[in-house]
TORTILO-697303 format. One line per field, with one value per residue (C-alpha): residue number from 1; chain; x, y, z. Coordinates in steps of 0.5 Angstrom, whole numbers, plus 2048, in hexadecimal, padded with zeros to 3 digits. Layout:
# residues N
i = [NUM;...] $
ch = [A;...] $
X = [X;...] $
Y = [Y;...] $
Z = [Z;...] $
# end
This chain:
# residues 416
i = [1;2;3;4;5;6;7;8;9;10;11;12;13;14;15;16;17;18;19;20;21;22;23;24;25;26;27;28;29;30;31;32;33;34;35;36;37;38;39;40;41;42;43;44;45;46;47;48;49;50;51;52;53;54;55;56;57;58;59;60;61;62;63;64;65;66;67;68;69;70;71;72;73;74;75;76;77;78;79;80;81;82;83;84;85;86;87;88;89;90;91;92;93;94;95;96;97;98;99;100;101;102;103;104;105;106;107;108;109;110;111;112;113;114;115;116;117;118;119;120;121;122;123;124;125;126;127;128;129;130;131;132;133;134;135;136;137;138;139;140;141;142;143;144;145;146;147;148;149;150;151;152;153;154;155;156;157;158;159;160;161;162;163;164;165;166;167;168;169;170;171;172;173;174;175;176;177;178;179;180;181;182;183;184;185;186;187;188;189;190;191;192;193;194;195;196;197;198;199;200;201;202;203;204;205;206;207;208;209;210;211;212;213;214;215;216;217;218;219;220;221;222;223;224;225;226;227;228;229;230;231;232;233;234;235;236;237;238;239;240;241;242;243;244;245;246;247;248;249;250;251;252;253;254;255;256;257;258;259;260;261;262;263;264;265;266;267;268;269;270;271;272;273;274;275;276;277;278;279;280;281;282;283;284;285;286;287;288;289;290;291;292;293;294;295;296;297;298;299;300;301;302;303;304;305;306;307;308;309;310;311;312;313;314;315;316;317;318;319;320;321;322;323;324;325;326;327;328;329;330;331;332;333;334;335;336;337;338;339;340;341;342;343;344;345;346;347;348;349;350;351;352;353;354;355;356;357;358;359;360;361;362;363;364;365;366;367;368;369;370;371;372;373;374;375;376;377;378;379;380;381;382;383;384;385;386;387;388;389;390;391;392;393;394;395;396;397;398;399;400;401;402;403;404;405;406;407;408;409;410;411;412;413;414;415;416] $
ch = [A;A;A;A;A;A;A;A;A;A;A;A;A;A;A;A;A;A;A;A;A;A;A;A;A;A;A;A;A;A;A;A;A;A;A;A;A;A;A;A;A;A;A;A;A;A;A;A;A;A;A;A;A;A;A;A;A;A;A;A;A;A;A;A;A;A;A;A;A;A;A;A;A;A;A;A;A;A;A;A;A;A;A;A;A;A;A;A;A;A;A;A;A;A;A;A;A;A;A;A;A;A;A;A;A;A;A;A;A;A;A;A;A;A;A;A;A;A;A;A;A;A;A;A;A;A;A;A;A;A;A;A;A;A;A;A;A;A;A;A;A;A;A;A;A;A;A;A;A;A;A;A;A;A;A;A;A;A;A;A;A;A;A;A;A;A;A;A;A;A;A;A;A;A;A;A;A;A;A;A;A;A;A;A;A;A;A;A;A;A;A;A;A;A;A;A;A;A;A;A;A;A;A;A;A;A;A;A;A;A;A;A;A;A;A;A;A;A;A;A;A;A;A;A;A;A;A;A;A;A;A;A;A;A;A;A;A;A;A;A;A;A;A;A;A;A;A;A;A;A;A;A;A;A;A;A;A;A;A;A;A;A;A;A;A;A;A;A;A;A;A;A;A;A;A;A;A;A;A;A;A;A;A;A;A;A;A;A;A;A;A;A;A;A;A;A;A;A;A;A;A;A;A;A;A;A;A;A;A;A;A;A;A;A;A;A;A;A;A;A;A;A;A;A;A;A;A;A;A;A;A;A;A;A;A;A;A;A;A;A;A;A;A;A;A;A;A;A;A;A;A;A;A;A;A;A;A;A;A;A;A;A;A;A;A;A;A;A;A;A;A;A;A;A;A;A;A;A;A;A;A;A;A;A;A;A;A;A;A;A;A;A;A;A;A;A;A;A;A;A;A;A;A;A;A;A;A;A;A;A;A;A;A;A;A;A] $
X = [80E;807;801;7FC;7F7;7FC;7FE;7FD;7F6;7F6;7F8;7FC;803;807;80D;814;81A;81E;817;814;819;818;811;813;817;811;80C;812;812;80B;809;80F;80C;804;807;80A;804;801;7FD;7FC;7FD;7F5;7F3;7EC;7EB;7ED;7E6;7DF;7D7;7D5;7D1;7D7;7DA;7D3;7D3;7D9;7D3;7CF;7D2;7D9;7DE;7DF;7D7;7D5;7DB;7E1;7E0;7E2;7DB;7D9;7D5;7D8;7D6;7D2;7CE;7D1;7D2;7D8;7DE;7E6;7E8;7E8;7EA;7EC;7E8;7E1;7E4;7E7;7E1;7DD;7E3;7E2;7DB;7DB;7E0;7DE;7E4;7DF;7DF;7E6;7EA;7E9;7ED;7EE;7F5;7F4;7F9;7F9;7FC;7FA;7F6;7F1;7ED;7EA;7E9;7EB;7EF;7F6;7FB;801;803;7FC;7F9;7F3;7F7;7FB;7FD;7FA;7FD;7F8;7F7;7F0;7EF;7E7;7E5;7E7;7E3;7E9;7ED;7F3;7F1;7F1;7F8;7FA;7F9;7FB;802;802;802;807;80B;80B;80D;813;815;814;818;814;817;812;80B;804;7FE;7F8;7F2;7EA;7E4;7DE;7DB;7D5;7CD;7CB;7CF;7D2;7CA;7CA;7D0;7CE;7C8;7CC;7D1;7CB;7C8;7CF;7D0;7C9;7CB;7D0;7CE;7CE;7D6;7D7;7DA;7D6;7D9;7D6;7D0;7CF;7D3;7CD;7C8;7CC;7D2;7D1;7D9;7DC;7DB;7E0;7E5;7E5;7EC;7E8;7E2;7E8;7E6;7E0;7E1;7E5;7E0;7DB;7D9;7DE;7DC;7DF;7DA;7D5;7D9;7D4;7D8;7DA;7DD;7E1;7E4;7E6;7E9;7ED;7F0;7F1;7F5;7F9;7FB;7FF;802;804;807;80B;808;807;7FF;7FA;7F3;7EF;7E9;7E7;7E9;7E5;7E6;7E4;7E0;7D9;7DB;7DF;7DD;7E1;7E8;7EA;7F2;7F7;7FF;803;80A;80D;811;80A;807;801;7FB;7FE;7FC;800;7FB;7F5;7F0;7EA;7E6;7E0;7DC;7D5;7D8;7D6;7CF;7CF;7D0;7CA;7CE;7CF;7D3;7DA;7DF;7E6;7EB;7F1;7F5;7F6;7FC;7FD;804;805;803;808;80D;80E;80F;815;818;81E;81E;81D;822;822;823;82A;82B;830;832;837;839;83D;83F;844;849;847;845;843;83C;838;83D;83C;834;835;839;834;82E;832;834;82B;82A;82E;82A;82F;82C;830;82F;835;835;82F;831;838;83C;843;846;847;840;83E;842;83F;838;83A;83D;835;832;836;83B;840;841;844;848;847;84D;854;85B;857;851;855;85A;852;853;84D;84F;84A;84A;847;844;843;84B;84E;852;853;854;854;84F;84F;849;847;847;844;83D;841;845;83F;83B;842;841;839;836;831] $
Y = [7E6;7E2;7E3;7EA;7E3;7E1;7E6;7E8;7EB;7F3;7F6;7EF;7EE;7E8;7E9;7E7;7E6;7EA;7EE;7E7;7E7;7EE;7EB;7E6;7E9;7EF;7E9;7E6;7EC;7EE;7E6;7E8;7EE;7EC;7E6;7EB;7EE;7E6;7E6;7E0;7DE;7DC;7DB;7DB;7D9;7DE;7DE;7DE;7DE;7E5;7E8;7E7;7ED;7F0;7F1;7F6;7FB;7FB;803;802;801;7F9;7F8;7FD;7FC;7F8;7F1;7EB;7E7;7E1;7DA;7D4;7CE;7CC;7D3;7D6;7DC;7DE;7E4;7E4;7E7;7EF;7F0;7EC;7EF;7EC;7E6;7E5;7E6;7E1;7DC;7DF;7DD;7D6;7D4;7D6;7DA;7DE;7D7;7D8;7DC;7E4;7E8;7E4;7E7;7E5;7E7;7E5;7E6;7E5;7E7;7EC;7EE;7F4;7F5;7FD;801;7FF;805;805;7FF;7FE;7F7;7F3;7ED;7F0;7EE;7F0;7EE;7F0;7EF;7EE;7EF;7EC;7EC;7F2;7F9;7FD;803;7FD;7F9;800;802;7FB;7FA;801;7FF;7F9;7FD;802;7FC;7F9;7FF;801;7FA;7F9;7FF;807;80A;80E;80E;812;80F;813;812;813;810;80F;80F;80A;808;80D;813;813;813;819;81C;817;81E;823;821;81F;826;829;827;827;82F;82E;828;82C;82D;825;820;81A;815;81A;81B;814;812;818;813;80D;80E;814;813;811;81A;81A;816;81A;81C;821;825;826;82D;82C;826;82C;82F;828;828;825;81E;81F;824;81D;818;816;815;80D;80F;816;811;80C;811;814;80D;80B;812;811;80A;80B;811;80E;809;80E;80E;815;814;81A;81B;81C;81E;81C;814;810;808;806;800;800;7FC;801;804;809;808;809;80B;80B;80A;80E;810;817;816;815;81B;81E;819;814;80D;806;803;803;800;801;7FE;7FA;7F8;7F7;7F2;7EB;7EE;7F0;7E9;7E5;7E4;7E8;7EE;7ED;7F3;7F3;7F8;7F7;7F9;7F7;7F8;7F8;7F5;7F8;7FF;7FE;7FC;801;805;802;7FF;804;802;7FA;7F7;7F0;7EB;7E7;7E0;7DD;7D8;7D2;7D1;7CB;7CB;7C5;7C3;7BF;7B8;7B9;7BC;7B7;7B8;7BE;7BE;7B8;7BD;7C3;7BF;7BC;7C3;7C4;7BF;7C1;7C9;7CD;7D0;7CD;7CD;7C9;7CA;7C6;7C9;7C6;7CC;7CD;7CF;7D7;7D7;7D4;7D8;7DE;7DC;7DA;7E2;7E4;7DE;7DC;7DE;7D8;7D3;7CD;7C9;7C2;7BE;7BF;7BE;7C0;7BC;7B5;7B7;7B7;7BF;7C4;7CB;7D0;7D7;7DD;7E1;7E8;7E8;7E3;7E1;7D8;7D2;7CA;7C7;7BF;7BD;7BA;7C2;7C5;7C6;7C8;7CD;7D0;7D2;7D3;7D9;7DB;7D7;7D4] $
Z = [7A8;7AB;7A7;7AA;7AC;7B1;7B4;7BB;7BD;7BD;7C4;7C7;7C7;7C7;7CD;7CA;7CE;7D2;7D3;7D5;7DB;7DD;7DE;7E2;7E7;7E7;7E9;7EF;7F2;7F2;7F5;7FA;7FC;7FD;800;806;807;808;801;7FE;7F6;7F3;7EB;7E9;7E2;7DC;7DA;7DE;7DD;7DA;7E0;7E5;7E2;7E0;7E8;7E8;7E5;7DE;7DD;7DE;7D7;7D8;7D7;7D3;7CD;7CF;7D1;7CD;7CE;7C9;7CA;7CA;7C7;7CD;7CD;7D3;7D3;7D3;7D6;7D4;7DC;7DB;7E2;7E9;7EE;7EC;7EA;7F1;7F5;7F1;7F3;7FA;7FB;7F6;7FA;802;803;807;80D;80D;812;810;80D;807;803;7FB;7F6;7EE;7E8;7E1;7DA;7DA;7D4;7D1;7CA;7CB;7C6;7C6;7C9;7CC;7D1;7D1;7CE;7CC;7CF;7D6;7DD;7E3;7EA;7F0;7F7;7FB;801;804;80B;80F;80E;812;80F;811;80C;806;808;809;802;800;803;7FF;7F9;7FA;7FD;7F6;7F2;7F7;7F6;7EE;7EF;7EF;7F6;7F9;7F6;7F7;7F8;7F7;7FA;7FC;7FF;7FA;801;802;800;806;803;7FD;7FA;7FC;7F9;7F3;7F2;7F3;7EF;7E9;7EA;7E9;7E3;7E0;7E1;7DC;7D7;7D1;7D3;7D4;7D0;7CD;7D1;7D7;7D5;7D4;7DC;7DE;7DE;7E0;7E4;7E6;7EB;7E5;7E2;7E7;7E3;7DC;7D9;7D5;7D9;7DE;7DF;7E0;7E5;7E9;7EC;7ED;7F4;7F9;7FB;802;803;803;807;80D;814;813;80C;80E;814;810;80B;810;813;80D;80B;812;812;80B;80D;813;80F;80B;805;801;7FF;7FE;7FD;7F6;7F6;7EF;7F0;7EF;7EB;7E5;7E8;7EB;7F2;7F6;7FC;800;7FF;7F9;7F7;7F1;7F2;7EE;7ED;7EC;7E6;7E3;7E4;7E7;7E7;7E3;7E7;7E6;7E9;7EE;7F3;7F9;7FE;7FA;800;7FC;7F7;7FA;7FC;7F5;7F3;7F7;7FD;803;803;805;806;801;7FE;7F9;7F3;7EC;7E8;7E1;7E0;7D9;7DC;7E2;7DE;7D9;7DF;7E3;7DC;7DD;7E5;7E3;7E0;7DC;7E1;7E0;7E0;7E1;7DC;7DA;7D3;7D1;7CC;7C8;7C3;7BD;7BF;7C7;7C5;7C8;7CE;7CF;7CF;7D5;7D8;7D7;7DA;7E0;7E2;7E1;7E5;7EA;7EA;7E4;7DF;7DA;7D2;7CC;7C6;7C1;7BB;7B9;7B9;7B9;7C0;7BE;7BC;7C3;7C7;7C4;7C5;7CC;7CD;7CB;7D0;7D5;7DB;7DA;7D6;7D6;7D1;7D0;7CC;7CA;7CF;7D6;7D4;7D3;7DA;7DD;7DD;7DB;7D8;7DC;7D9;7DD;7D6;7DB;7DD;7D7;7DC;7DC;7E1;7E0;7E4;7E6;7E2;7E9;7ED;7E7;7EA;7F0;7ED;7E9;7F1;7F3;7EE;7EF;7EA;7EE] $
# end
């Protein structure tokens, strides 16, 4: 039993195998598939300067109460990365990614950071894969990225899936719906929960957000009733194209995003089996998030995706990757024979393993059935006539193979 000190951090987890594999292969399809849509994979570093977050909006939940921040030796100050968008912008504008041909297609993945309360599949330490999409203001570039996102849940294995979406509109007519929305609610302040009466004052949209004043939110004005003519238009070409696309999406009026940046565009994808109104992940249009960072403002869509929460998901529909492994394993004396046969067959691309533990050739055959497809025995008769035993585990059938043809026969039989 570890000591209680050394124990892992409350809301982290340690991914162990077979789960560490079912993570590697989540992470290859979803590379596969952003690379299909002429992504390209970028990493910025796991920790940032304070106020390069501070830009995603002072009243949101990662400001207020969730950021992992510190002061270094040095006396910078400091943030574990609690989200990929703002990062990735700071890498756009540093890097004059804005000289280069536009649009520029960008996909992460890596830790995210947020000191919440630890739920299920929802951690301290978790996963984000996402896409950003800068330098084209266009409803093409919305449902491209939109197409792209239920792409990757079809892949990973979640047939049909439903994106919700909305505008949030723009700097000419959300305002407006900013006070009427403020009005509405100021009607029924006594009634609010404490989290509203707080976002009344600071973030009025995110009123709409709430999982308890839902009776309430019912009646608030309806922020279509405010979208000016660009963003109406926008919208609707949006709302085409994915449809066009054969994808099942719908309009909420009540979404909106958790972050200060969005503008217009705002979805969420989901997925039937999960029920109603329950998101596996989401994303928008965050055209103003450049400007907000001293440089010009550069137009931008994407998506992020919590790994765990996608996952947990899928899991009846993702099975562990199999591997298909060679065990050599060997009669008393021929240890080291076997480990040169072994490596030999990695050198050669085999995923191969022999014994390390000096174990009787029965204890060895029954860990090769736990790890491995064949297995092949070194010594004996067949070894001293230049034969090796290969034993299929999955058939329990057997045939001698020269020494020289054993890697010959194992891709003969798919174990490459």
């Amino acid at each position: 039993m570890i000591q209680p000190e050394l124990q892992r951090p409350r809301g982290t987890r340690d991914i162990l195998p077979p789960e560490s594999w079912r993570v590697e292969k989540f992470r290859e399809i979803v590379f596969a598939m952003a690379t299909r849509y002429g992504f390209e994979p970028m990493e910025t570093p796991i920790f940032e300067r304070s106020p390069v977050f501070l830009r995603v909006g002072e009243a949101t939940d990662i400001v207020q109460h969730e950021r992992y921040r510190f002061t270094d030796a040095g006396g910078d100050d400091l943030t574990l990365r609690p989200e990929g968008t703002a990062a990735v912008a700071r890498a756009y504008i540093e890097n004059g990614l804005s000289m280069a041909p536009q649009p520029v297609r960008l996909f992460y993945w890596g830790p995210m950071f947020r000191r919440e309360n630890p739920q299920a599949e929802r951690y301290r330490q978790h996963t984000q894969f996402g896409v950003e999409l800068y330098g084209s203001p266009g409803p093409p570039a919305d449902a491209e990225v939109i197409a792209l996102a239920t792409a990757a849940v079809e892949a990973v294995g979640l047939r049909g899936p439903v994106v919700r979406v909305n505008s949030i509109g723009c700097d000419v007519c959300r305002p407006a719906y900013r006070d009427a929305l403020v009005h509405y609610y100021r009607g029924r302040q006594a009634e609010l929960c404490a989290d509203c009466h707080a976002r009344l004052d600071k973030n009025p949209l995110r009123l709409l957000d709430c999982k308890v004043d839902v009776a309430i939110r019912a009646q608030a004005p309806d922020l279509a009733e405010f979208w000016c003519d660009a963003c109406r238009a926008h919208y609707q070409a949006v709302e085409a194209l994915v449809v066009g696309a054969g994808r099942d999406i719908r309009r909420d009026p009540h979404l909106v995003r958790g972050l200060d940046y969005y503008t217009r565009t705002v979805f969420e994808v989901g997925h039937p089996q999960l029920g109603t109104g329950v998101a596996l992940f989401g994303g928008g249009r965050y055209d103003g998030l450049t400007g907000g960072m001293g440089a010009p403002a550069v137009p931008a869509v994407g998506f992020g995706m919590g790994v765990e929460r996608m996952l947990s998901a899928v899991r009846e529909h993702f099975p562990v990757p199999s591997v298909a492994r060679v065990y050599v394993a060997h009669l008393p004396g021929f240890e080291t024979t076997a480990w040169r046969l072994a490596e030999d067959l990695r050198q050669a691309g085999f995923c191969a393993e022999s014994d390390l533990l000096n174990r009787s050739l029965k204890a060895q055959l029954k860990d090769a059935g736990r790890r491995a497809r064949f297995a092949l025995l070194v010594g004996g008769r067949e070894w001293d006539n230049g034969l090796v035993v290969a034993r299929d585990l999955t058939t329990g059938t057997q045939e001698t193979v020269p020494r020289d043809q054993v890697a010959v026969y194992l891709a003969g039989n798919g174990m490459k």
